[in-house]
N, C-alpha and C positions, 0 to 999 in steps of 0.2 A: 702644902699640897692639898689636903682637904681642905673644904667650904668654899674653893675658888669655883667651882661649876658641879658638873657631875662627879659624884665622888667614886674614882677609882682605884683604889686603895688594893685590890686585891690580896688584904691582909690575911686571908687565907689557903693562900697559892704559896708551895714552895716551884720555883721559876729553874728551870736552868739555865743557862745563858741565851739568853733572846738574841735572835737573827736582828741585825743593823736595820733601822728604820728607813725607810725610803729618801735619798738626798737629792736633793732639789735636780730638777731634769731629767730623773728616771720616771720608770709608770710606779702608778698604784697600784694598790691590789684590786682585780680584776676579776671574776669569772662571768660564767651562764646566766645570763640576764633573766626571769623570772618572766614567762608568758601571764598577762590576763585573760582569764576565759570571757568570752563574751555570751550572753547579753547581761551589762549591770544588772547589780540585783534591785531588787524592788525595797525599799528601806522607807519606814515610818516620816512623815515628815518633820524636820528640824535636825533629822541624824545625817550623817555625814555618809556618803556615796563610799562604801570600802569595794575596791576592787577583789576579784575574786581570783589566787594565783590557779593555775592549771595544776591539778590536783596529781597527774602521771610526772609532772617536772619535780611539783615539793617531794613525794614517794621517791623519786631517783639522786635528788640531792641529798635527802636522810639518808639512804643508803649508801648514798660514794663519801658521805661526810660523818657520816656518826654523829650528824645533829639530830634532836629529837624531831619530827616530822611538825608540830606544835611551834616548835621554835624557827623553823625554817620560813613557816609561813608568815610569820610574824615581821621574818626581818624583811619577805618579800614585798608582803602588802607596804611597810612602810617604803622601799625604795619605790614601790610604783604608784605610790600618793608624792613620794616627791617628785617624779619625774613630772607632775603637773606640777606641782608646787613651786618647784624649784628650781627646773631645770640644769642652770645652769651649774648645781651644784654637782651633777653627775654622783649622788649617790648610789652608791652599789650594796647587796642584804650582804654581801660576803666582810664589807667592815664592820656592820653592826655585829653579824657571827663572831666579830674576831672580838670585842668589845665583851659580847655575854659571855665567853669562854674566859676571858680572863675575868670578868666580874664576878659569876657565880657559874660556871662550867653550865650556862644553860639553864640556869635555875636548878641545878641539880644537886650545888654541893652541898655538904655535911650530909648526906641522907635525905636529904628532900627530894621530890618527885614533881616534877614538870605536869601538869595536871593537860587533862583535851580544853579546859575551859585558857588555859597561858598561865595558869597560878602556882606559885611553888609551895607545896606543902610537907613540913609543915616552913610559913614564911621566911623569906630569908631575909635577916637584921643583921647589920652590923653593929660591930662595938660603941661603945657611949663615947661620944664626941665630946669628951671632957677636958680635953687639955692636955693631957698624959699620953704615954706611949707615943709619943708622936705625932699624934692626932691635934686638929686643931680642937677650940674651947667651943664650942655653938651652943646658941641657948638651944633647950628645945621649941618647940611653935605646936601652937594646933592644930595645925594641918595635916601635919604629920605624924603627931606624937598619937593618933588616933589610930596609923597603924603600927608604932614600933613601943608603943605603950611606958617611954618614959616622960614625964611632966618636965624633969628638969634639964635632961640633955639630948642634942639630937642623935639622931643615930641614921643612917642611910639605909634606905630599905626595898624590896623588891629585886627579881633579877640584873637590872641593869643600876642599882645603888644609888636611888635617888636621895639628894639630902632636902631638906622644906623650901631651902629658898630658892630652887632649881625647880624644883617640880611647884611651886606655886606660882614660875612663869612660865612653865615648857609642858605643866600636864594637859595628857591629850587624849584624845578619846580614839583608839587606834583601830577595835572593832566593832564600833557604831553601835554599842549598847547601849550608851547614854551614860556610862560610867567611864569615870579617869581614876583611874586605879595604877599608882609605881607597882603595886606588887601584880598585875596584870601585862608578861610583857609585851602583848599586842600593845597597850598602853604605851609602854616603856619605852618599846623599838620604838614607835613613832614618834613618843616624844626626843627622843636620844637623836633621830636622825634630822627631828627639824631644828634642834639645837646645832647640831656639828653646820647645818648646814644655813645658818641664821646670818653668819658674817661675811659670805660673799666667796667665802673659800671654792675652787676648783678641785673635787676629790679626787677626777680624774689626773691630774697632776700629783707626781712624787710630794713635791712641797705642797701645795695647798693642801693633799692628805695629810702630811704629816701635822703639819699647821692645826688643825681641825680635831685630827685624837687630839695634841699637845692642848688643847685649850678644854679638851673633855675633863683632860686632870693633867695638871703641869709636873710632869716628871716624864722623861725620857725612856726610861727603863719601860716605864707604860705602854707610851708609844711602840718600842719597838717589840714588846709581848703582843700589842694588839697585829700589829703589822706580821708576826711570824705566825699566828693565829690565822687572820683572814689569809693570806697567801697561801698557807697548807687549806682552806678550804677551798678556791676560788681554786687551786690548783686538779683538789679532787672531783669538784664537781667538774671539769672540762670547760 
């Protein structure tokens, strides 16, 4: 299950029984499409155009979702970079929601705090990628071992549990600072979403969603925690 893409391991989640994951022919999960305010913003040259969500929509979706307002916006801007990007993948923020809540509840768990800048402090690591517990064996790399600070083995890091050789094809620069940062989930969301939506998958489709977690991190149980996740959001926000 680990080091096959993004690592979702939610090894610190006890689960109660996950709602069935979407089977082929039904819909995905769905909700309140995320408005951009207009006029784009004015951004330094060589940064990336970030769209701007309408600030009265994220404020109403924190509230009818108990996501943090930080994280909302996060998974917005990244759905309406892909809606140019990608179109056809029909990404929606309400799967990415469903993804950070079982990954790290938001950047929030053990005690860490979702910051206004997207950062969780204090950061969030997973365990050493050593072989044991069930975990796969990964060397560590430099790329990463810069933020989860072991030399010799990897560890997955940031809200949405990037492992090195993921985030050193999928890191992105999500809110046009000029940094790519996994433990930034503006960062994260946007890499996370240009990843699910890299292989041609239709999110709006039951099965091409489901297709698309399954390939985030291969185990089923995943899936259908992500899928009972974004559905109670996409539900609450209307």
């Amino acid at each position: 299950m680990l080091g096959l893409a993004l690592v979702g391991t939610a090894w610190w989640l006890g689960r109660d029984t996950p709602a069935p994951a979407p089977e082929a022919g039904t819909s995905a999960p769905g909700g309140v499409v995320p408005p951009a305010s207009d006029p784009a913003p004015i951004v330094p040259a060589g940064r990336p155009v970030v769209p701007v969500v309408d600030a009265a929509w994220t404020a109403q979706v924190a509230e009818a979702t108990g996501i943090p307002p930080v994280a909302v916006n996060a998974y917005a801007v990244a759905e309406l970079r892909l809606r140019t990007e990608a179109p056809s993948c029909s990404m929606g923020w309400s799967t990415l929601a469903g993804i950070g809540w079982v990954e790290s509840h938001h950047g929030s768990i053990h005690g860490s705090i979702l910051g206004l800048d997207g950062r969780a402090e204090p950061p969030i690591v997973g365990p050493a990628l050593d072989g044991t517990g069930g975990f796969a064996a990964i060397p560590s790399d430099p790329l990463l071992a810069a933020w989860h600070g072991d030399p010799t083995w990897d560890h997955a890091v940031g809200p949405l549990q990037f492992i090195s050789s993921t985030w050193d094809r999928w890191r992105s620069d999500g809110d046009g600072d000029g940094v790519m940062d996994p433990n930034d989930l503006d960062d994260a969301a946007y890499a996370a979403a240009r990843y699910l939506c890299h292989d041609g998958h239709d999110l709006a489709t039951g099965e091409g969603w489901a297709e698309a977690v399954f390939s985030y991190n291969h185990d089923d149980a995943y899936v259908a925690s992500v899928y009972a996740a974004a559905s109670g959001y996409a539900a609450s926000a209307g």
